[in-house]
Rosetta silent file (secondary structure, phi, psi, omega in degrees, C-alpha in Angstrom):
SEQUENCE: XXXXXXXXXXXXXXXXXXXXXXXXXXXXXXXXXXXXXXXXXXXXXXXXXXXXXXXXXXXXXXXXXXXXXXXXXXXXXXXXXXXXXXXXXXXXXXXX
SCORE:     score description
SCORE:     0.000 S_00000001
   1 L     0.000  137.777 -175.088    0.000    0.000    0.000 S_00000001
   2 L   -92.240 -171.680 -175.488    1.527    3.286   -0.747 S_00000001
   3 L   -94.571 -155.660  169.306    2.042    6.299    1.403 S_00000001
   4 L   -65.948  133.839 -178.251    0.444    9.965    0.624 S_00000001
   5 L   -51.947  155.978  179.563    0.582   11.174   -3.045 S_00000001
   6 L   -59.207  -53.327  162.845    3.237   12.993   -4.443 S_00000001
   7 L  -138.214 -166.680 -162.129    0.654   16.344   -5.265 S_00000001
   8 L  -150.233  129.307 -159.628   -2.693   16.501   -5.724 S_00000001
   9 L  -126.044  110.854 -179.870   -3.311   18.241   -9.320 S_00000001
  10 L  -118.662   95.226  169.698   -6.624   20.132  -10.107 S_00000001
  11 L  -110.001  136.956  146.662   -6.984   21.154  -13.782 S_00000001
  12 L   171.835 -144.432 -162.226   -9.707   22.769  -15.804 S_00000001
  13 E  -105.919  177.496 -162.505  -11.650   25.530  -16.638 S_00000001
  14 L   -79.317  140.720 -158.248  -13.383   28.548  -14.472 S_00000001
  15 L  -128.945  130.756  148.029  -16.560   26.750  -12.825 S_00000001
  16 L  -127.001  126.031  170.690  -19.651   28.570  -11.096 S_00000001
  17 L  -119.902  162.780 -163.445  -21.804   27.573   -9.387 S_00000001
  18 L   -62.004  -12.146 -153.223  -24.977   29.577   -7.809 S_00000001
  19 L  -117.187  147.505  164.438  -24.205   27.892   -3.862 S_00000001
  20 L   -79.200  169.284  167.050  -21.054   28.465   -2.158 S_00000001
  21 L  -113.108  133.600  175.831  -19.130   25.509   -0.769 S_00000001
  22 L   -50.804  124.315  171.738  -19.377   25.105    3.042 S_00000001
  23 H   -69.187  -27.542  170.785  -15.678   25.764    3.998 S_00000001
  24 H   -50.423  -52.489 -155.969  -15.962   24.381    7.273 S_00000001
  25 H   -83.575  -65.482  174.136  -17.108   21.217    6.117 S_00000001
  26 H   -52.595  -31.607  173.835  -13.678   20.784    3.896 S_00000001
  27 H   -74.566  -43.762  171.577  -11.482   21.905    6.984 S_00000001
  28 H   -41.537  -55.741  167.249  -13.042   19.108    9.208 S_00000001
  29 H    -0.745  -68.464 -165.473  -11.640   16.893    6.212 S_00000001
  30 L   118.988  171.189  178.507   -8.106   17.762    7.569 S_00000001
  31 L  -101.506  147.378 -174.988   -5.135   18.976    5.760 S_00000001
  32 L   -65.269  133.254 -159.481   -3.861   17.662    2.766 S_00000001
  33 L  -105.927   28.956  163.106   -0.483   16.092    3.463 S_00000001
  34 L  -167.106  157.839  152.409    0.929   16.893   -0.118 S_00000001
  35 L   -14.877  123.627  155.595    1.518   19.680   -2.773 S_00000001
  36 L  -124.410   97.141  165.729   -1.966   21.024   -3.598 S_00000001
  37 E   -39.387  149.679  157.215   -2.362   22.429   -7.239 S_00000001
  38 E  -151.325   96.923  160.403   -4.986   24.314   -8.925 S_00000001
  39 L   -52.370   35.252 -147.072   -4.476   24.844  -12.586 S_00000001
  40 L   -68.852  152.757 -167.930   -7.646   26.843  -14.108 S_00000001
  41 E  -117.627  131.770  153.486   -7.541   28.190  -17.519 S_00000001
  42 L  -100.674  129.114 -164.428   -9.295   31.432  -17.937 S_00000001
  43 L   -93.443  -10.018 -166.535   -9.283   32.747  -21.324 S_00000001
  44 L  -120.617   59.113 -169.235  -10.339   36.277  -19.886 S_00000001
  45 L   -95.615    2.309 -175.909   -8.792   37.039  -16.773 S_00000001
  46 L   -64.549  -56.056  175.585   -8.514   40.829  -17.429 S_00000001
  47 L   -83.526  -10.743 -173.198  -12.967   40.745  -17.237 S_00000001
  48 L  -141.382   50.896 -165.180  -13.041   37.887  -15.042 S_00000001
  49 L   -79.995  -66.350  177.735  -10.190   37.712  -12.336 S_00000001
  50 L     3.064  126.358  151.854  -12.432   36.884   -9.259 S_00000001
  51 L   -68.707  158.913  153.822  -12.224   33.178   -8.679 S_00000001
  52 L   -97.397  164.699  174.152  -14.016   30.355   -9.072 S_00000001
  53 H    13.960  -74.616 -149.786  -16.358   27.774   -7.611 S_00000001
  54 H  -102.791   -4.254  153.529  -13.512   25.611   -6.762 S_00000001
  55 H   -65.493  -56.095  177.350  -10.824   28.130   -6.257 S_00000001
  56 H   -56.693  -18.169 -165.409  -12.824   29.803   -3.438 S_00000001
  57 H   -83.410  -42.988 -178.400  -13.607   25.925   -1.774 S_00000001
  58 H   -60.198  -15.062  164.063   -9.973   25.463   -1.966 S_00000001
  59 L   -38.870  -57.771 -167.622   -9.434   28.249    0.693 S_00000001
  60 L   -56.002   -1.513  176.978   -9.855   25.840    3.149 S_00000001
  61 L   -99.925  127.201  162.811   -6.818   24.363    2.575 S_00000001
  62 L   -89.263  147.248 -173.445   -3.088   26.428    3.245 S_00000001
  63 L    50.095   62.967  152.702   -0.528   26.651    0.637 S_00000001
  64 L   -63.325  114.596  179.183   -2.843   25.812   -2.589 S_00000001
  65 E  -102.950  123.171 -167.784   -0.723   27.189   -5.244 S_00000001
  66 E  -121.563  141.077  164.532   -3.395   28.026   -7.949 S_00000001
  67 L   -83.765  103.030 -173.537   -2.657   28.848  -11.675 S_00000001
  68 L   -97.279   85.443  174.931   -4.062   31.227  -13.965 S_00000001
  69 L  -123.312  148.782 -146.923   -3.502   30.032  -17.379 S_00000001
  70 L  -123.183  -12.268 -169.598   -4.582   31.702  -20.118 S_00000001
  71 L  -141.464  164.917  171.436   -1.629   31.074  -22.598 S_00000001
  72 L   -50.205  -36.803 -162.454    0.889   27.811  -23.530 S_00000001
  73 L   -85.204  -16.680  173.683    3.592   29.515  -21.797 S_00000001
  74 H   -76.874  -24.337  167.350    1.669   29.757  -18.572 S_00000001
  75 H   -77.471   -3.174  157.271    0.699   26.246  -18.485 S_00000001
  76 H   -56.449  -85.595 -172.218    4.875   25.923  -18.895 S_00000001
  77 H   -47.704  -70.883  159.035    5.607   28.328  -15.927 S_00000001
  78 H     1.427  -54.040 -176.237    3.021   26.110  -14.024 S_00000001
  79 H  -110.238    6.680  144.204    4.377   22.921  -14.453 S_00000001
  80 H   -55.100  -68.440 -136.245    8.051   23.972  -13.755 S_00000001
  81 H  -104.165    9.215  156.174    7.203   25.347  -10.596 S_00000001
  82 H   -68.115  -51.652 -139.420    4.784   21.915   -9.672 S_00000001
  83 H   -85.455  -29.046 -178.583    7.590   20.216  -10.342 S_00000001
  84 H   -70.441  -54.523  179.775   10.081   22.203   -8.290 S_00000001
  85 H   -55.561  -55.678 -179.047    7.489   22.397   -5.129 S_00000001
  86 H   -49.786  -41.836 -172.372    7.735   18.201   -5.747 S_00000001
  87 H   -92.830   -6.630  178.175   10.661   17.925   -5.743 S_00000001
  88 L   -93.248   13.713  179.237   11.807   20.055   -2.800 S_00000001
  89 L  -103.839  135.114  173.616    9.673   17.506   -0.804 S_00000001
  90 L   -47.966  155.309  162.322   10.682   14.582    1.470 S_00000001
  91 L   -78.772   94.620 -176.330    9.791   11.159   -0.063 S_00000001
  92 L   -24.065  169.753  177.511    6.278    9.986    0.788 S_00000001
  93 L  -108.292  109.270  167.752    6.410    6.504    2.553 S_00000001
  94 L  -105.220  121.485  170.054    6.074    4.040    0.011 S_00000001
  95 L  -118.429  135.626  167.868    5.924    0.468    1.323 S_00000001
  96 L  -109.833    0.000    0.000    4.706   -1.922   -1.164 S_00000001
């Protein structure tokens, strides 16, 4: 069985929905015990910076490193500096 994931990766596009998400409810959860991502591709962010749906849920969490990408090279800059956070991390316990 392995140990806790390497990251935790959230990609896609800006999501709303009408209801907030209880925040409360995700911090009872607990904290995530790896690199937490958030990729979102906004094609607008100049008319539309304000997060979304699951950017705001992800508050509940500390050090979410979220991504605005809107161009190839930002999805680039993105996955350099995933890769960087990963790698500046102890090695989960994998017993197999």
């Amino acid at each position: 069985m392995a140990g806790s994931p390497d990251a935790i990766v959230i990609v896609g596009s800006k999501v709303r929905l009408d209801k907030k998400v209880p925040l409360e409810a995700l911090k009872k959860k607990g904290e995530v015990m790896c690199p937490l991502f958030y990729l979102n591709y906004n094609a607008d962010p100049f008319n539309d910076p304000w997060p979304d749906t699951i950017g705001s849920a992800l508050k509940a969490y500390k050090g979410v490193l979220a991504y605005d990408i809107r161009y190839p090279s930002d999805l680039g800059v993105a996955v350099r500096e995933m890769f960087a956070t990963i790698v500046k991390r102890p090695p989960s316990d994998q017993s197999f």
